[in-house]
Backbone as CSV, one residue per row, in Angstrom:
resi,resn,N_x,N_y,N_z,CA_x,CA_y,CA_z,C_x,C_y,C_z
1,UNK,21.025,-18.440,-25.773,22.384,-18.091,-26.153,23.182,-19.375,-26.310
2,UNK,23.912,-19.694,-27.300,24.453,-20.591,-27.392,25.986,-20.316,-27.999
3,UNK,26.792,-20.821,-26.501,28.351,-20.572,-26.951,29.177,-21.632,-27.652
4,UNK,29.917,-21.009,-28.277,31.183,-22.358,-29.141,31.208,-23.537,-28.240
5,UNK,31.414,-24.830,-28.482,32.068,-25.887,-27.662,33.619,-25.540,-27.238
6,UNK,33.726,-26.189,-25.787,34.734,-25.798,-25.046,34.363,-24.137,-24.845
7,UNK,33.622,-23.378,-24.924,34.360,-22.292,-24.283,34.655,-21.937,-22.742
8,UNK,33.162,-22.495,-21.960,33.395,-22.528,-20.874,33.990,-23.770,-19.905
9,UNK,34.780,-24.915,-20.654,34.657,-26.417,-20.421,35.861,-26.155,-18.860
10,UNK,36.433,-24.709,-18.766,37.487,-25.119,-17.843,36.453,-24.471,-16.503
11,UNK,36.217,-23.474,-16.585,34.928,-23.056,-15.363,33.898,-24.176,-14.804
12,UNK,33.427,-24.920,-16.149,32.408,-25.867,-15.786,33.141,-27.153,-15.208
13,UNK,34.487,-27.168,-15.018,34.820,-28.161,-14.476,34.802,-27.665,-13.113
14,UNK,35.580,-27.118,-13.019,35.499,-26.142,-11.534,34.177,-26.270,-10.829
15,UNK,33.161,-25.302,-11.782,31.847,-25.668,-11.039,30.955,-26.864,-10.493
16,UNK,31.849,-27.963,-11.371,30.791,-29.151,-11.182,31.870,-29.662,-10.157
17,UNK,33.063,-29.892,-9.841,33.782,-30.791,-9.238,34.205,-30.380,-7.951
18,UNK,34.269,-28.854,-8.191,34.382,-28.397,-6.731,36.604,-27.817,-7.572
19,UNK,36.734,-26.916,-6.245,38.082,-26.509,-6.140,39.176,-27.505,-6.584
20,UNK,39.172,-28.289,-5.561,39.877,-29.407,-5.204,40.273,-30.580,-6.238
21,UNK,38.926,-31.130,-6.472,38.874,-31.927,-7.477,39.210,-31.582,-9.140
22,UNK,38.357,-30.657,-8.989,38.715,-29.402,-10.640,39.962,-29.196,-10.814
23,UNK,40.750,-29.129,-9.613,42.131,-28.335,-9.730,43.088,-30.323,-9.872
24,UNK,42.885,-31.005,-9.614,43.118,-32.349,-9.976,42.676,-32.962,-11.276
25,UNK,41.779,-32.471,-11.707,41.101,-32.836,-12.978,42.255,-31.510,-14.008
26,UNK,42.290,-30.735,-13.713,42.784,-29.900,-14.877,44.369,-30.092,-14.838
27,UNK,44.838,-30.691,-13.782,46.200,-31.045,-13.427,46.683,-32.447,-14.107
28,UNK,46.068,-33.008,-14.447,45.789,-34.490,-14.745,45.292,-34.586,-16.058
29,UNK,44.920,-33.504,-17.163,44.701,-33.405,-18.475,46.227,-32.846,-19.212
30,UNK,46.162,-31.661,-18.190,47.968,-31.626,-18.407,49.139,-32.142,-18.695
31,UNK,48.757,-33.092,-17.735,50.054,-34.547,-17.646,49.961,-34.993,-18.690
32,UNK,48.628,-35.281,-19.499,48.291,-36.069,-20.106,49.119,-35.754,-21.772
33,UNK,48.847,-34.388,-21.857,48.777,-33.814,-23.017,50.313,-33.679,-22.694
34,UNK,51.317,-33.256,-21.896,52.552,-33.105,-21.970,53.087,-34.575,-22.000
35,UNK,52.653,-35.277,-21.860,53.073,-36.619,-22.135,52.996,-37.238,-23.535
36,UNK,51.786,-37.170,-23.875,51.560,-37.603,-25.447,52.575,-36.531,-26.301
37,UNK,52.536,-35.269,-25.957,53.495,-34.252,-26.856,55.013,-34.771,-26.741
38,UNK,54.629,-35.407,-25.568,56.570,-35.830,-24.985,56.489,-37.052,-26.363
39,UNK,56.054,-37.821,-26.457,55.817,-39.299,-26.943,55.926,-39.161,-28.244
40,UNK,55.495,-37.821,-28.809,55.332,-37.436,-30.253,56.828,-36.902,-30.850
41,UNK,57.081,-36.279,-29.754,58.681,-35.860,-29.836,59.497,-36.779,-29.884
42,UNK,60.006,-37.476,-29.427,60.466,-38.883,-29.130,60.264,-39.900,-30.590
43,UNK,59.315,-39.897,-31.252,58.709,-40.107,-32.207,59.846,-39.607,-33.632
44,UNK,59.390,-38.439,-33.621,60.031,-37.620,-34.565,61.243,-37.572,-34.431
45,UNK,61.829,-37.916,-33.368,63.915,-37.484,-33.265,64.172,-39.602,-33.402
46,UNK,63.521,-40.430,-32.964,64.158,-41.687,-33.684,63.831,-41.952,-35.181
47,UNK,62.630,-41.034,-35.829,62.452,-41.559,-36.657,62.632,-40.447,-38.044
48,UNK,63.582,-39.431,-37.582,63.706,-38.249,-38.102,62.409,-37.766,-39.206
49,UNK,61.364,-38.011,-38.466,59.843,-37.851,-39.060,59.520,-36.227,-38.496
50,UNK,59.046,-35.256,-39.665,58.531,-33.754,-39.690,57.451,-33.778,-39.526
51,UNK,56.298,-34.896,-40.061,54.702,-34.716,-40.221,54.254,-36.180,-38.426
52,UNK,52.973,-36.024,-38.847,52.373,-37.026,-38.592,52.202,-38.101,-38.882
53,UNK,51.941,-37.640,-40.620,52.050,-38.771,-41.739,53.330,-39.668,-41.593
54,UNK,54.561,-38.926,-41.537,55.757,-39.402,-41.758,56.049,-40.424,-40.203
55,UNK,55.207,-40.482,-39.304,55.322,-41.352,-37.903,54.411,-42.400,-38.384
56,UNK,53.433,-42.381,-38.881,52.555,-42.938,-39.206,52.978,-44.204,-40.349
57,UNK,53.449,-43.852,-41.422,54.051,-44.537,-42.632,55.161,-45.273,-42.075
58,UNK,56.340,-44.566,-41.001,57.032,-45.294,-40.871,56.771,-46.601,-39.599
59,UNK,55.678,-46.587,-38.903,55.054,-47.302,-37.825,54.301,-48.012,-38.570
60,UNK,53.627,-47.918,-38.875,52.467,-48.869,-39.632,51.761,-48.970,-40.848
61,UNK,52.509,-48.235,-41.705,52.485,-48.144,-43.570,51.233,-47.431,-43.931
62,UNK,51.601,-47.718,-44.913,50.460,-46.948,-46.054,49.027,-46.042,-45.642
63,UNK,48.440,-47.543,-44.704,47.317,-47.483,-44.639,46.760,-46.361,-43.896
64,UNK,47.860,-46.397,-42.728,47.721,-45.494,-40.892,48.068,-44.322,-42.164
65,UNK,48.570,-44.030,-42.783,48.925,-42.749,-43.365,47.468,-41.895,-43.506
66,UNK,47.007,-42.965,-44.632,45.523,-42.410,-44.579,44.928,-42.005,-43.641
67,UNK,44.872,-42.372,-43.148,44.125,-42.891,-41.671,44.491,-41.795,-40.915
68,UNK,45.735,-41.322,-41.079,46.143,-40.170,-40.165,45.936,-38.500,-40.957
69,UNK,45.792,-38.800,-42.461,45.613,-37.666,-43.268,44.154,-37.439,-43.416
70,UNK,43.358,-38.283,-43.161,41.882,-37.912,-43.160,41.252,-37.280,-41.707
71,UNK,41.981,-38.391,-40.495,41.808,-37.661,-39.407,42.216,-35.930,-38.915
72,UNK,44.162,-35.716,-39.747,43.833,-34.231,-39.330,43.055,-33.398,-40.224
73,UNK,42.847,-33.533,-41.689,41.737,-33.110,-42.279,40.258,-32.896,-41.868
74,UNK,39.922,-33.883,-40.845,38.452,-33.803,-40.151,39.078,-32.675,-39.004
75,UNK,40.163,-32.615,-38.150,39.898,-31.868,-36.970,40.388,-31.008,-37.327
76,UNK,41.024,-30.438,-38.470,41.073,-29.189,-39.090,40.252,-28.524,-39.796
């Protein structure tokens, strides 16, 4: 049987790390991700930027544009 990636990735943390640790590990991906979302926000209100692209072009030109339009194209 073979399931999607990630489906079980939050159980198998649990299982491998124990309560304690799992519950620190999943607490600590959190932070992570509400932080970068914080950072992205922050992003978009100095740089009155709607896309990705539009953080991207105005940070580091042309190129990162690409760079950022091929990347969400691959994880989409």
């Amino acid at each position: 049987l073979c399931l999607g990636a990630g489906t079980l990735t939050v159980p198998f943390v649990f299982y491998s790390n124990g309560i304690v640790f799992g519950t620190f590990l999943l607490f600590l991906g959190a932070g992570a991700s509400f932080y970068t979302g914080w950072l992205i926000a922050i992003c978009c209100d100095k740089l009155a930027a709607n896309r990705y692209e539009d953080i991207a072009m105005l940070t580091y030109g042309k190129n990162a544009t690409m760079l950022t339009s091929v990347c969400m194209l691959a994880c989409l």
